[in-house]
N, CA, C and O atoms as a GROMACS GRO file, in nm:
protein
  572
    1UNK      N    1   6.178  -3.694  -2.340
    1UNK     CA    2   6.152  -3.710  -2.481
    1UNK      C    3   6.040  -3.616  -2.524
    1UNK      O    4   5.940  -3.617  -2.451
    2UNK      N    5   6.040  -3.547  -2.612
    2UNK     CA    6   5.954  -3.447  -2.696
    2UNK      C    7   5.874  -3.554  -2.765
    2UNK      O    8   5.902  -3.669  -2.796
    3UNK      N    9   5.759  -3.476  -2.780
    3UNK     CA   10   5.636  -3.540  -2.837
    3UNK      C   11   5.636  -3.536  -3.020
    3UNK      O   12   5.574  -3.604  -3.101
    4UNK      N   13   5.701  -3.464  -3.030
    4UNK     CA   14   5.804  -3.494  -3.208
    4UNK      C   15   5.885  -3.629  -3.197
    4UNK      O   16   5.867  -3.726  -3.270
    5UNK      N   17   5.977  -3.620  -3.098
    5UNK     CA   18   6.078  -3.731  -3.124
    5UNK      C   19   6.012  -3.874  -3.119
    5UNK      O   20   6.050  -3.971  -3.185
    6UNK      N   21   5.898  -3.873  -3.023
    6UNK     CA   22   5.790  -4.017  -2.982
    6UNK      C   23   5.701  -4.028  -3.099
    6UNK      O   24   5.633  -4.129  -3.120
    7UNK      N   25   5.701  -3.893  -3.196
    7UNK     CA   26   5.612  -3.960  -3.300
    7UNK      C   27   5.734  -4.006  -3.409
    7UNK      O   28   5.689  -4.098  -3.477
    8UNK      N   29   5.846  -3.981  -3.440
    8UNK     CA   30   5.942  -4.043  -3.473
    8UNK      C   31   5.990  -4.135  -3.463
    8UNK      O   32   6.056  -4.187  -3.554
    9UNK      N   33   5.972  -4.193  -3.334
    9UNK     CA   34   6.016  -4.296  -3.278
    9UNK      C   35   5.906  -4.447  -3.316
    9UNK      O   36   5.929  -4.567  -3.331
   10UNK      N   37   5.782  -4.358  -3.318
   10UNK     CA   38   5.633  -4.468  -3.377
   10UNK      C   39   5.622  -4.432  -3.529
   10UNK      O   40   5.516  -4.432  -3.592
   11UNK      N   41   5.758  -4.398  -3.585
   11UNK     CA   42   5.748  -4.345  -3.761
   11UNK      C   43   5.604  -4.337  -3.814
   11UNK      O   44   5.519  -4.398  -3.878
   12UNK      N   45   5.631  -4.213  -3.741
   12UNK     CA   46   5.494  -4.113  -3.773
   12UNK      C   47   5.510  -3.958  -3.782
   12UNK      O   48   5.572  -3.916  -3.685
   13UNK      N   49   5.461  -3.833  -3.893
   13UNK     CA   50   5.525  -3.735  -3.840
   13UNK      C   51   5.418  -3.652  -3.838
   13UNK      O   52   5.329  -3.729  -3.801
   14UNK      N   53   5.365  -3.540  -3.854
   14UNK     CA   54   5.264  -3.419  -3.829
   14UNK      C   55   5.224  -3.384  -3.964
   14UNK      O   56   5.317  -3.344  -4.034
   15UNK      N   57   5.104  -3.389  -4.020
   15UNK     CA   58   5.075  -3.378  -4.135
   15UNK      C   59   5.051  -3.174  -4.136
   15UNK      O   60   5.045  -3.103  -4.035
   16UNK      N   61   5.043  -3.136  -4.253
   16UNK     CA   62   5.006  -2.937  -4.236
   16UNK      C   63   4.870  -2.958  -4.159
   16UNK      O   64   4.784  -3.044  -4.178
   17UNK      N   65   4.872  -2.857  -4.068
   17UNK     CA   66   4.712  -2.869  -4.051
   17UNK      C   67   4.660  -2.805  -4.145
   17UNK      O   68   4.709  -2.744  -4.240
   18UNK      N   69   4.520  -2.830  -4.101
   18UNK     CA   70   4.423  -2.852  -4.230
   18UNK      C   71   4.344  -2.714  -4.164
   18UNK      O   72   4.342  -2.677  -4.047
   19UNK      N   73   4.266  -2.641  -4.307
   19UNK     CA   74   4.229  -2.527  -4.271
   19UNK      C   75   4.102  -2.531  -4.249
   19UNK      O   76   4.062  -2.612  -4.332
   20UNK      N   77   3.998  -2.490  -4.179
   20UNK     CA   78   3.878  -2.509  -4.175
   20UNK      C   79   3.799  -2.467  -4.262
   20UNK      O   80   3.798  -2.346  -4.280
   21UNK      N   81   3.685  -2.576  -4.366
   21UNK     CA   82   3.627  -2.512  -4.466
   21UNK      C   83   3.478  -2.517  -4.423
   21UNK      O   84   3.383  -2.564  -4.487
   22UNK      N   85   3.479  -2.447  -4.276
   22UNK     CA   86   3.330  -2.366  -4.289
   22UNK      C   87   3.349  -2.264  -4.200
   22UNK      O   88   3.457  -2.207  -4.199
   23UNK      N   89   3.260  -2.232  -4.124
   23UNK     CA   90   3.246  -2.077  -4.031
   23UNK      C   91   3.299  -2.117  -3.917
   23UNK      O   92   3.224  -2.090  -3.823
   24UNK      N   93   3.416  -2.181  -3.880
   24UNK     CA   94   3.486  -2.211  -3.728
   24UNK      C   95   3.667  -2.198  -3.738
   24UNK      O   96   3.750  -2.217  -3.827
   25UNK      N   97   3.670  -2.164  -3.628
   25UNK     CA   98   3.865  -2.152  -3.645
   25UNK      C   99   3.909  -2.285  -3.569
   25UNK      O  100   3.847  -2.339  -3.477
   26UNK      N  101   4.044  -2.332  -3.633
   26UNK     CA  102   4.092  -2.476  -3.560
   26UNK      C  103   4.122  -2.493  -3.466
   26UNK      O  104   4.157  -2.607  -3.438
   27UNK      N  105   4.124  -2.420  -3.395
   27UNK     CA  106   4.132  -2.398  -3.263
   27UNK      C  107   4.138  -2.279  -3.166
   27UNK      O  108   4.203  -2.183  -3.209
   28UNK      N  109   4.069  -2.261  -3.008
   28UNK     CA  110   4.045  -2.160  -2.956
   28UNK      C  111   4.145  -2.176  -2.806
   28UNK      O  112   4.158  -2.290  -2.759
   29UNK      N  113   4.203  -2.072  -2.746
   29UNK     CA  114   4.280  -2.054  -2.656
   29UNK      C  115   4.165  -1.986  -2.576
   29UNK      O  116   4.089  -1.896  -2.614
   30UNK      N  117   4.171  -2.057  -2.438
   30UNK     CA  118   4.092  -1.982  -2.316
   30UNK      C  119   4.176  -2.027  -2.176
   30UNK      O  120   4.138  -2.130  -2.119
   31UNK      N  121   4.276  -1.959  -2.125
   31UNK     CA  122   4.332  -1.920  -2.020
   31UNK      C  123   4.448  -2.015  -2.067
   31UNK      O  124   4.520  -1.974  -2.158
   32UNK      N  125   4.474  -2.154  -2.005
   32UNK     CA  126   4.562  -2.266  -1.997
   32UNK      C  127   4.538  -2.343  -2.086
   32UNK      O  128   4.612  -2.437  -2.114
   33UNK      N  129   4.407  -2.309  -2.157
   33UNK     CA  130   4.332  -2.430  -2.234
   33UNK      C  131   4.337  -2.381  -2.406
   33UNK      O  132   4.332  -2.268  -2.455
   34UNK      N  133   4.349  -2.536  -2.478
   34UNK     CA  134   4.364  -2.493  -2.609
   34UNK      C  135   4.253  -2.595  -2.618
   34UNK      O  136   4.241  -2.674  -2.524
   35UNK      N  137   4.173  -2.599  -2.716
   35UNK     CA  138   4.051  -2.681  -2.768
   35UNK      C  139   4.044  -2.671  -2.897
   35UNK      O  140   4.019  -2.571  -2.964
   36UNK      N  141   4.075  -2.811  -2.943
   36UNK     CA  142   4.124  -2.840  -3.116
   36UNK      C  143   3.997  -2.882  -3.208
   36UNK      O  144   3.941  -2.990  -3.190
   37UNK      N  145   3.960  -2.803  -3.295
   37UNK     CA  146   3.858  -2.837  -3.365
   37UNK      C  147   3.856  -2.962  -3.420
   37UNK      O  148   3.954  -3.000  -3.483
   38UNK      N  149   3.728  -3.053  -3.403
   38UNK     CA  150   3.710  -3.159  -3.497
   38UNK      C  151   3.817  -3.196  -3.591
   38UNK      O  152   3.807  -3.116  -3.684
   39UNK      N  153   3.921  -3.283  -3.616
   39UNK     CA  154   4.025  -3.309  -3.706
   39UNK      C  155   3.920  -3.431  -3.775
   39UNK      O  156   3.828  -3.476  -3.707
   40UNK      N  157   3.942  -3.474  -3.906
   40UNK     CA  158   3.832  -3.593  -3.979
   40UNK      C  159   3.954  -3.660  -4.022
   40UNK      O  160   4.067  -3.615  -4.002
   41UNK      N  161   3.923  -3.786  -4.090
   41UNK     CA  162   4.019  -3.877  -4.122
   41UNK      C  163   4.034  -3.859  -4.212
   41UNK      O  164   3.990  -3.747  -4.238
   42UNK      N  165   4.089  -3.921  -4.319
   42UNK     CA  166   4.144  -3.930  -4.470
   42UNK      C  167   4.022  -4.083  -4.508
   42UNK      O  168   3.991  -4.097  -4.626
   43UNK      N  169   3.993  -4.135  -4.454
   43UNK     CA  170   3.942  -4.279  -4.456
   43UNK      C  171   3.796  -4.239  -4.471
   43UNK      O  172   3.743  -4.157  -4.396
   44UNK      N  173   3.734  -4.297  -4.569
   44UNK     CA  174   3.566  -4.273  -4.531
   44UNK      C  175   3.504  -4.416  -4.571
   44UNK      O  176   3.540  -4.514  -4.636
   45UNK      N  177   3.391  -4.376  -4.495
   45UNK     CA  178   3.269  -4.454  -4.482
   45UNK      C  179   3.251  -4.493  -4.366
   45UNK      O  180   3.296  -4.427  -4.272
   46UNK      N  181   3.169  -4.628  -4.345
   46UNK     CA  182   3.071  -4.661  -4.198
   46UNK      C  183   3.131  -4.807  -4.168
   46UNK      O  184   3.126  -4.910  -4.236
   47UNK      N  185   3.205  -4.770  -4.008
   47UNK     CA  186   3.233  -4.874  -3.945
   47UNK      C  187   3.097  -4.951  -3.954
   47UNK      O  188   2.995  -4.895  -3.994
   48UNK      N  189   3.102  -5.133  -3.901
   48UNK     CA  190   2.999  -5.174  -3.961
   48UNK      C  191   2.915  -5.235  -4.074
   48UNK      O  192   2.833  -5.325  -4.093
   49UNK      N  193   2.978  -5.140  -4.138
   49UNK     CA  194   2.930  -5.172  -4.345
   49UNK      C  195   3.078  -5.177  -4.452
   49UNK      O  196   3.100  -5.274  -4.524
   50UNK      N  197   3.152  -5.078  -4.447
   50UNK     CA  198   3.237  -5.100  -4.578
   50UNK      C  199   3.378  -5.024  -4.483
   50UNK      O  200   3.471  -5.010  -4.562
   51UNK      N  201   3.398  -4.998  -4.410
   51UNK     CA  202   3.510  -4.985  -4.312
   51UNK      C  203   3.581  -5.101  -4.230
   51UNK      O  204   3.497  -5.164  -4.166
   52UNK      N  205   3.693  -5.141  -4.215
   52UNK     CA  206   3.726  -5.282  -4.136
   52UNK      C  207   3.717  -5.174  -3.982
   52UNK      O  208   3.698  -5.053  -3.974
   53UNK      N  209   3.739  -5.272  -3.879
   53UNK     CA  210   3.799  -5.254  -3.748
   53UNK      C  211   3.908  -5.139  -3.738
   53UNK      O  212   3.920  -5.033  -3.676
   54UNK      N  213   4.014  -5.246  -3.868
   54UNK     CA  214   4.173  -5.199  -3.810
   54UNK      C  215   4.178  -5.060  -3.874
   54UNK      O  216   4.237  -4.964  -3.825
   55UNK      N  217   4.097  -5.060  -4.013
   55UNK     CA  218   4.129  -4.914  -4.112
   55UNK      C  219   4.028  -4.849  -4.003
   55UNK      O  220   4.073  -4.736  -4.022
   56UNK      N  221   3.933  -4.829  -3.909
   56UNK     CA  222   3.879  -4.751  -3.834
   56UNK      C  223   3.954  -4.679  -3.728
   56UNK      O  224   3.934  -4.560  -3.705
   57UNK      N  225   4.040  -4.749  -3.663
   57UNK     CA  226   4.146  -4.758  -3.585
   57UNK      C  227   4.291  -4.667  -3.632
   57UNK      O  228   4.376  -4.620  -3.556
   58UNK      N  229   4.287  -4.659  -3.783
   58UNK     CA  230   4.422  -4.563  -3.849
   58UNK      C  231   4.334  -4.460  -3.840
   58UNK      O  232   4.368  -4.358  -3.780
   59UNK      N  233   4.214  -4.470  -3.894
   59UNK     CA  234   4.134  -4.335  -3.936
   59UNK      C  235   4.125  -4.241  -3.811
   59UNK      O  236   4.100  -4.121  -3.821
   60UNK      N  237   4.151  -4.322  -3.667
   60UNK     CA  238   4.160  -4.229  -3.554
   60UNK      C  239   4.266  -4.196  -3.552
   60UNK      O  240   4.269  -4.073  -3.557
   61UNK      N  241   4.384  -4.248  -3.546
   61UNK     CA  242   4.515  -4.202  -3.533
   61UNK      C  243   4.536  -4.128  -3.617
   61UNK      O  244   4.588  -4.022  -3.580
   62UNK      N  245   4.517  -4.140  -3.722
   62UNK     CA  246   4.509  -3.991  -3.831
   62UNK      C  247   4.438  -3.838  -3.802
   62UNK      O  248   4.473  -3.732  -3.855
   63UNK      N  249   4.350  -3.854  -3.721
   63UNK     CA  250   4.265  -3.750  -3.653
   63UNK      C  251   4.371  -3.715  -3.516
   63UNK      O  252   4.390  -3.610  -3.455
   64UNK      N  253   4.403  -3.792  -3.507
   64UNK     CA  254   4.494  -3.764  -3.354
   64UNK      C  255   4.632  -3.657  -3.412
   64UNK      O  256   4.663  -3.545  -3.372
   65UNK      N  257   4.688  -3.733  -3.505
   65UNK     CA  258   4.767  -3.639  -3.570
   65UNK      C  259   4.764  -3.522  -3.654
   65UNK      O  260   4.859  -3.444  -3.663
   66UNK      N  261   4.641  -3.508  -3.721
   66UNK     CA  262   4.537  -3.403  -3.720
   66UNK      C  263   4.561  -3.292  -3.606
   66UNK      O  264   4.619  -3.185  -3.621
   67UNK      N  265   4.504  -3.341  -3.495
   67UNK     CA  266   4.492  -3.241  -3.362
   67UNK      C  267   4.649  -3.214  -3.294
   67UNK      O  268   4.677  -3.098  -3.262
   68UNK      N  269   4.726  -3.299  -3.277
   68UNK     CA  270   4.849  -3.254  -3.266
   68UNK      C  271   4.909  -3.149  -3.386
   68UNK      O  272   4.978  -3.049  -3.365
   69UNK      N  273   4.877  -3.183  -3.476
   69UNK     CA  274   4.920  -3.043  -3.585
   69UNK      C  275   4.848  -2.917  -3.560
   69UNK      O  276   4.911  -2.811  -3.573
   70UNK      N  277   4.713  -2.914  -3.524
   70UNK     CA  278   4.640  -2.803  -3.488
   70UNK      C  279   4.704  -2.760  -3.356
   70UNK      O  280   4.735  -2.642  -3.342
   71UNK      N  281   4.725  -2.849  -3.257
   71UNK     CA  282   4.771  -2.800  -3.155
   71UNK      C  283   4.958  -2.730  -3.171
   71UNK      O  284   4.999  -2.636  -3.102
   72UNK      N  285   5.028  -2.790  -3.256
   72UNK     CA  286   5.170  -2.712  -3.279
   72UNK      C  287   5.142  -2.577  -3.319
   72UNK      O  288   5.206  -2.474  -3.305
   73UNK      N  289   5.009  -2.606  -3.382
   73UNK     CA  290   4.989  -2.456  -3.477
   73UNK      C  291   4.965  -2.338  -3.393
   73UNK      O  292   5.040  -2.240  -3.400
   74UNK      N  293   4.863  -2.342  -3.312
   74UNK     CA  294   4.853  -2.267  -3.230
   74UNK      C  295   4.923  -2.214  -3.122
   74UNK      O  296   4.883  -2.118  -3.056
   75UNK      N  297   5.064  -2.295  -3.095
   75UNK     CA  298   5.162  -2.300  -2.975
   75UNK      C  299   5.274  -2.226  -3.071
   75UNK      O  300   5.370  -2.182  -3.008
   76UNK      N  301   5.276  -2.212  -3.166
   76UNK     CA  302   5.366  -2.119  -3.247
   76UNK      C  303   5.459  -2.213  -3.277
   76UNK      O  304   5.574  -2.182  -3.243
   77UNK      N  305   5.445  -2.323  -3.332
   77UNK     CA  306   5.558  -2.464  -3.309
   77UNK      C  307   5.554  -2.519  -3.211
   77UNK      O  308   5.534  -2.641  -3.214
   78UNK      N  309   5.574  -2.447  -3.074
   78UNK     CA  310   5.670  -2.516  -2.957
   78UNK      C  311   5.577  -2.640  -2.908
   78UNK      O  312   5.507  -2.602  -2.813
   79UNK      N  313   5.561  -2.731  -2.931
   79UNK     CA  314   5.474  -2.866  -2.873
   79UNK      C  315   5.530  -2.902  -2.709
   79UNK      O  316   5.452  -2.965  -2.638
   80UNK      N  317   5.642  -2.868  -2.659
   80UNK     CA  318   5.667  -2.856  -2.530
   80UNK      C  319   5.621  -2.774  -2.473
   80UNK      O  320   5.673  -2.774  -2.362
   81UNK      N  321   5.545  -2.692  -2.481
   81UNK     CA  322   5.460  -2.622  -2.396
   81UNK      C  323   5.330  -2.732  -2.312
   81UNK      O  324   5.293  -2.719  -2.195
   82UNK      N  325   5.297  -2.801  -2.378
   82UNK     CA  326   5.205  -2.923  -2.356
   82UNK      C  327   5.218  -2.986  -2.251
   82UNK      O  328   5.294  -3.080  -2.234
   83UNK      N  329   5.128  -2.928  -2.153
   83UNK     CA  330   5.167  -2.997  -2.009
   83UNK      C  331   5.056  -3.105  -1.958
   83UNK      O  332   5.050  -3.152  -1.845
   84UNK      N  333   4.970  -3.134  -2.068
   84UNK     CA  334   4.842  -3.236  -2.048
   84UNK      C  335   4.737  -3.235  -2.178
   84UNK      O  336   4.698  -3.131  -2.232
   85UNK      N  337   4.698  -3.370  -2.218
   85UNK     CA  338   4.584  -3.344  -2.277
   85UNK      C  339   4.494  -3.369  -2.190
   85UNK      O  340   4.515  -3.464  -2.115
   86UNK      N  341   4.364  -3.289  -2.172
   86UNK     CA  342   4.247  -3.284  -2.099
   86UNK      C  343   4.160  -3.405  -2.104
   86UNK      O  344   4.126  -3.496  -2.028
   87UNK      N  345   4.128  -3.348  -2.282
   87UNK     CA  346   4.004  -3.504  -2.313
   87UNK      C  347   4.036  -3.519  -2.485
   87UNK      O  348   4.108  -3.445  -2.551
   88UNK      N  349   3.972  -3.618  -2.524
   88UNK     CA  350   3.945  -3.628  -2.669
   88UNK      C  351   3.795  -3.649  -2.680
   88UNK      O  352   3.729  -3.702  -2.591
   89UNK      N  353   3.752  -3.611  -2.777
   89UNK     CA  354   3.627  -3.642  -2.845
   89UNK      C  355   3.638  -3.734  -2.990
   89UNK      O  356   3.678  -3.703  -3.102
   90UNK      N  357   3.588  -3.854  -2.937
   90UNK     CA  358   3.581  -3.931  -3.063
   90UNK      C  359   3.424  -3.971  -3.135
   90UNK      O  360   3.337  -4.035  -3.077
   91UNK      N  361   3.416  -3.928  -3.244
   91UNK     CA  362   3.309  -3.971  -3.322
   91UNK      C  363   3.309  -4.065  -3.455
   91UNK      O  364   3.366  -4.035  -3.560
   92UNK      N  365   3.240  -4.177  -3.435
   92UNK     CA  366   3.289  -4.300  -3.554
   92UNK      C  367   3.128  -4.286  -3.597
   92UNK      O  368   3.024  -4.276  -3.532
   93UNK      N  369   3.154  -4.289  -3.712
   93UNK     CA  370   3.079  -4.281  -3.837
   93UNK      C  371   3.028  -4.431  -3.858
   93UNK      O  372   3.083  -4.499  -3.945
   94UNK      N  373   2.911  -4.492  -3.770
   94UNK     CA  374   2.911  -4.652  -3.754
   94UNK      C  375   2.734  -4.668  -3.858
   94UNK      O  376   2.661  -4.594  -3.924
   95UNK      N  377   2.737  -4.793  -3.820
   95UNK     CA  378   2.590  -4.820  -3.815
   95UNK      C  379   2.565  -4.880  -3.698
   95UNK      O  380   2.648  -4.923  -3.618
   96UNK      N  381   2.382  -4.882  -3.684
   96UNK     CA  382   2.328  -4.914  -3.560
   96UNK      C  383   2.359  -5.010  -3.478
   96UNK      O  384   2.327  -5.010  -3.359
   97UNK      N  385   2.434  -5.113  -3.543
   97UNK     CA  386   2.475  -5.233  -3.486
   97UNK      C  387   2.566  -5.245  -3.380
   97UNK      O  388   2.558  -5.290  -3.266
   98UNK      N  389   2.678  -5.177  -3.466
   98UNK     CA  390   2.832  -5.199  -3.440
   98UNK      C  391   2.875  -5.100  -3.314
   98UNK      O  392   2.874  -4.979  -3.289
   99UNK      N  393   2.897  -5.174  -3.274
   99UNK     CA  394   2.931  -5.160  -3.088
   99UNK      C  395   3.070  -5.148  -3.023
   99UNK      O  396   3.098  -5.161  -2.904
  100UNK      N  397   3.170  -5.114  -3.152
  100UNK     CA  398   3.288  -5.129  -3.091
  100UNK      C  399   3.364  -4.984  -3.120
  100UNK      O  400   3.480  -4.959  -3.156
  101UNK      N  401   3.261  -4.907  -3.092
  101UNK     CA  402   3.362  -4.778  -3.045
  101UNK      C  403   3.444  -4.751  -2.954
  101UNK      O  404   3.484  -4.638  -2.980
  102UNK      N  405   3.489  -4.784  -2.872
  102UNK     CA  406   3.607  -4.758  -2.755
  102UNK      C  407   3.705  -4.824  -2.842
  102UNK      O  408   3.817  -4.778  -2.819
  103UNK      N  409   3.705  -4.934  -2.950
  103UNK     CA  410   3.841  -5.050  -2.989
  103UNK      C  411   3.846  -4.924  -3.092
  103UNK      O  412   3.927  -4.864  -3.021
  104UNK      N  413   3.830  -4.857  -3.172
  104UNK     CA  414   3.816  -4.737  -3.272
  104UNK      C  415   3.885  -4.608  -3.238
  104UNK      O  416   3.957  -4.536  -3.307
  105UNK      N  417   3.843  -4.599  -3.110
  105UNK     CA  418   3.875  -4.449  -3.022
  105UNK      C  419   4.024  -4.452  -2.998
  105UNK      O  420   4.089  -4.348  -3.013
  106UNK      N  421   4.092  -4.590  -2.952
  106UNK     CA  422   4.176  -4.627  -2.916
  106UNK      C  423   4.318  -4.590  -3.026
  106UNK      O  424   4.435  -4.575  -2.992
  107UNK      N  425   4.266  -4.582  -3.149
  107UNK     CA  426   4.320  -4.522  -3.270
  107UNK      C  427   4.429  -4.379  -3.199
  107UNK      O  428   4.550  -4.371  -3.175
  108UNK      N  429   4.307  -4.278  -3.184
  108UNK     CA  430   4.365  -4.160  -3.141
  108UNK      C  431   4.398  -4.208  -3.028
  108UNK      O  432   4.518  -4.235  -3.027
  109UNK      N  433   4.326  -4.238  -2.898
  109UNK     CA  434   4.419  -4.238  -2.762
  109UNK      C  435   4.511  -4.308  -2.753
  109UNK      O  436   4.579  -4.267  -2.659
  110UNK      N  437   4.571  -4.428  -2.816
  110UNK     CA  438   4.693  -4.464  -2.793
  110UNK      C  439   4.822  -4.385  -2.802
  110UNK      O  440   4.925  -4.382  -2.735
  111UNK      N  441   4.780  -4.325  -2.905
  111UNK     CA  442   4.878  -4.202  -2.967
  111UNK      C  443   4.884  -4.127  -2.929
  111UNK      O  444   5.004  -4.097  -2.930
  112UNK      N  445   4.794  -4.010  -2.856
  112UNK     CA  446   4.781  -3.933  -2.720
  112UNK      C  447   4.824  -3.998  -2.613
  112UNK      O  448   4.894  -3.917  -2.552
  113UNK      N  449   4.819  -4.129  -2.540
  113UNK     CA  450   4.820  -4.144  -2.450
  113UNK      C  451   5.034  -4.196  -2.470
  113UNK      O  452   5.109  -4.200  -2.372
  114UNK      N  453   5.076  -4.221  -2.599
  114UNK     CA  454   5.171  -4.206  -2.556
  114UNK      C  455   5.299  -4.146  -2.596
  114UNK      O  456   5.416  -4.172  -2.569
  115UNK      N  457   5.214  -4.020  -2.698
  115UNK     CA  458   5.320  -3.891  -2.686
  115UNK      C  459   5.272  -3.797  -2.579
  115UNK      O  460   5.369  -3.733  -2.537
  116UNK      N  461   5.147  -3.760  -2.514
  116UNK     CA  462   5.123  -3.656  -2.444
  116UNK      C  463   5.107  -3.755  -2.334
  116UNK      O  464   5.214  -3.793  -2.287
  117UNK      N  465   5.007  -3.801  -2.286
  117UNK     CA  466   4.965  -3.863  -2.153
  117UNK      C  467   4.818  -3.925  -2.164
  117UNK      O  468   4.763  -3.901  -2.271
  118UNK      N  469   4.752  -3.991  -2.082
  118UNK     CA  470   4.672  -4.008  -2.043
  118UNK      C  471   4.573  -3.915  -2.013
  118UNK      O  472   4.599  -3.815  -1.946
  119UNK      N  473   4.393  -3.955  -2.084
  119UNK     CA  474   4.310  -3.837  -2.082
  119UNK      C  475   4.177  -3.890  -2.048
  119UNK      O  476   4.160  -4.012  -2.044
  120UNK      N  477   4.065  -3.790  -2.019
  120UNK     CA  478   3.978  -3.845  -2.074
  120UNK      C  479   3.905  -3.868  -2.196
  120UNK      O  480   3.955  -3.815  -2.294
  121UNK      N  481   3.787  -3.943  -2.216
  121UNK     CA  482   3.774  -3.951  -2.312
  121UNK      C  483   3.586  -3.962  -2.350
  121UNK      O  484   3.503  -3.970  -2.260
  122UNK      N  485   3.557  -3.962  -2.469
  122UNK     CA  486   3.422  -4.006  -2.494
  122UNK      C  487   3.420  -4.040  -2.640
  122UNK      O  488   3.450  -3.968  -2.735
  123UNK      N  489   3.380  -4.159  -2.637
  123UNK     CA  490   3.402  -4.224  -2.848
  123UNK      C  491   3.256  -4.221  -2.830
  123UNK      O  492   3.199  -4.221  -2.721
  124UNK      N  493   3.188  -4.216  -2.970
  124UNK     CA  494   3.072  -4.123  -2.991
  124UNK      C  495   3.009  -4.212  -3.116
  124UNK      O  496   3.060  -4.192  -3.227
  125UNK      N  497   2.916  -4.295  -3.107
  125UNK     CA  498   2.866  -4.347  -3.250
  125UNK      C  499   2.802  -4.178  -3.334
  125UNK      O  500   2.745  -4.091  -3.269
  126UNK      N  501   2.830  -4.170  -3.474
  126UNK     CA  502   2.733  -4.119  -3.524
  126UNK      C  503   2.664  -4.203  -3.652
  126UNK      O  504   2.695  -4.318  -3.684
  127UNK      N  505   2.598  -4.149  -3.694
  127UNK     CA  506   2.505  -4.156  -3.805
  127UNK      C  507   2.595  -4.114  -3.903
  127UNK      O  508   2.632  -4.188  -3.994
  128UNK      N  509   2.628  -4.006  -3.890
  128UNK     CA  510   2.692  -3.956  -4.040
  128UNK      C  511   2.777  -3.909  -3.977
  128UNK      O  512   2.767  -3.885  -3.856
  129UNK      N  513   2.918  -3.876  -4.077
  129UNK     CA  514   3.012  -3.760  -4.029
  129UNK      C  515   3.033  -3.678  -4.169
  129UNK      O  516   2.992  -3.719  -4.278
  130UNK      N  517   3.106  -3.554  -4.146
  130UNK     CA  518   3.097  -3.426  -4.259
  130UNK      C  519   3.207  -3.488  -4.360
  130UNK      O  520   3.316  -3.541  -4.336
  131UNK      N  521   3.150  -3.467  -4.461
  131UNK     CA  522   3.216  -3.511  -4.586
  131UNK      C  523   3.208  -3.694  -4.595
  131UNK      O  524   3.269  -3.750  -4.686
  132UNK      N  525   3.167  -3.736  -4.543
  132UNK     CA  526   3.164  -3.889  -4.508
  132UNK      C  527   3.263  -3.995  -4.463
  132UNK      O  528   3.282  -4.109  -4.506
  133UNK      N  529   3.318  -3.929  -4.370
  133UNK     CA  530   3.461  -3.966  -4.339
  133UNK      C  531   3.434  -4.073  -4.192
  133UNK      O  532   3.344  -4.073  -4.108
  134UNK      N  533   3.533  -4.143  -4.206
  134UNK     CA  534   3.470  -4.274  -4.077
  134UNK      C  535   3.460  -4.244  -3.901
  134UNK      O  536   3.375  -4.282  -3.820
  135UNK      N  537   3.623  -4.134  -3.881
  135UNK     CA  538   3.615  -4.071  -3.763
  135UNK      C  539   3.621  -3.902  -3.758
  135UNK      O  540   3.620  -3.838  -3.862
  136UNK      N  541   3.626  -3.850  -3.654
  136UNK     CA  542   3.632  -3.703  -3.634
  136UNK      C  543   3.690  -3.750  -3.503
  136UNK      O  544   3.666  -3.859  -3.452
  137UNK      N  545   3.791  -3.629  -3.440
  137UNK     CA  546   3.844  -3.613  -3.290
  137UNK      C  547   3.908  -3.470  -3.319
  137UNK      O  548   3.984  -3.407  -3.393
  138UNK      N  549   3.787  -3.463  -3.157
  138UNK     CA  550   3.840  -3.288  -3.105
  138UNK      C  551   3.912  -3.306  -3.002
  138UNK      O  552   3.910  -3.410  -2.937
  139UNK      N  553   3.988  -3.201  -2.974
  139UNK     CA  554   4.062  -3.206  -2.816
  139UNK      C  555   4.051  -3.119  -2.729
  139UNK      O  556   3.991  -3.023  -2.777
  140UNK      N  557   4.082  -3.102  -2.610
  140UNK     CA  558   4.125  -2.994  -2.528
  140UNK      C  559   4.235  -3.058  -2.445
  140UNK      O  560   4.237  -3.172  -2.398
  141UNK      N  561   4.344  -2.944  -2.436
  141UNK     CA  562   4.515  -2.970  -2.377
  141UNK      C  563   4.503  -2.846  -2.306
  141UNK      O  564   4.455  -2.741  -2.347
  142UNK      N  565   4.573  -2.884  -2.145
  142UNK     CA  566   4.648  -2.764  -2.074
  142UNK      C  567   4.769  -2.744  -2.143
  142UNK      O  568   4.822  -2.814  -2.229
  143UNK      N  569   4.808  -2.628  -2.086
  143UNK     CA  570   4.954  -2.606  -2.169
  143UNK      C  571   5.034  -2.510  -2.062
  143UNK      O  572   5.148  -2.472  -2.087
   0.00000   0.00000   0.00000
């Protein structure tokens, strides 16, 4: 099964990627390795304060699909080239309190973990995120 047809199958599809609006490109190729710039959610504000759990949790999977669009982009379409994701980087936009970043992260890695595979990972409290958005997730994929 292609990693199109599994997001079809979870009626879900690849949004355009999104262009970068500051001094970075969406992604960089170094040997086997593709590394997907920061994707942000559509969802804003601070897990914690005015964000639920579950809308924290889309706001990753939206970033996940984010980075799968950056990653088609750069593969010239072909998403079967994708022979692993490496890691994700997750950053939730929390307050000091709120302690449930891995249940957040889980947003994007479920969705990685089950159109591409199993990765590592690191979910990331911040303080703020750019434009005020609840998550951000970067990647790196062999290919």
């Amino acid at each position: 099964m292609t990693i199109e047809s599994k997001l079809a199958e979870l009626g879900l599809e690849l949004p355009e990627p999104k262009i970068p609006v500051a001094n970075y490109v969406p992604f960089t190729k170094s040997g086997n390795l593709i590394f997907i710039s920061g994707q942000v959610s559509q969802i804003k504000g601070k897990l914690g304060a005015d964000v639920s759990e579950e809308d924290g949790y889309k706001a990753a999977q939206q970033c996940a699909l984010g980075v799968l669009a950056q990653l088609k982009g750069a593969l010239g379409g072909d998403l079967s080239k994708v022979k692993s994701c490496i890691r994700l980087g997750v950053f939730v936009n929390s307050t000091d309190n709120f302690i449930a970043q891995p249940q957040i992260a889980n947003g994007a890695s479920d969705l990685i973990a089950e159109t591409v595979g199993k990765h590592a990972r690191a979910a990331v409290s911040a303080n703020s995120l750019p434009l005020g958005v609840a998550v951000e997730v970067d990647a790196i994929f062999e290919v």
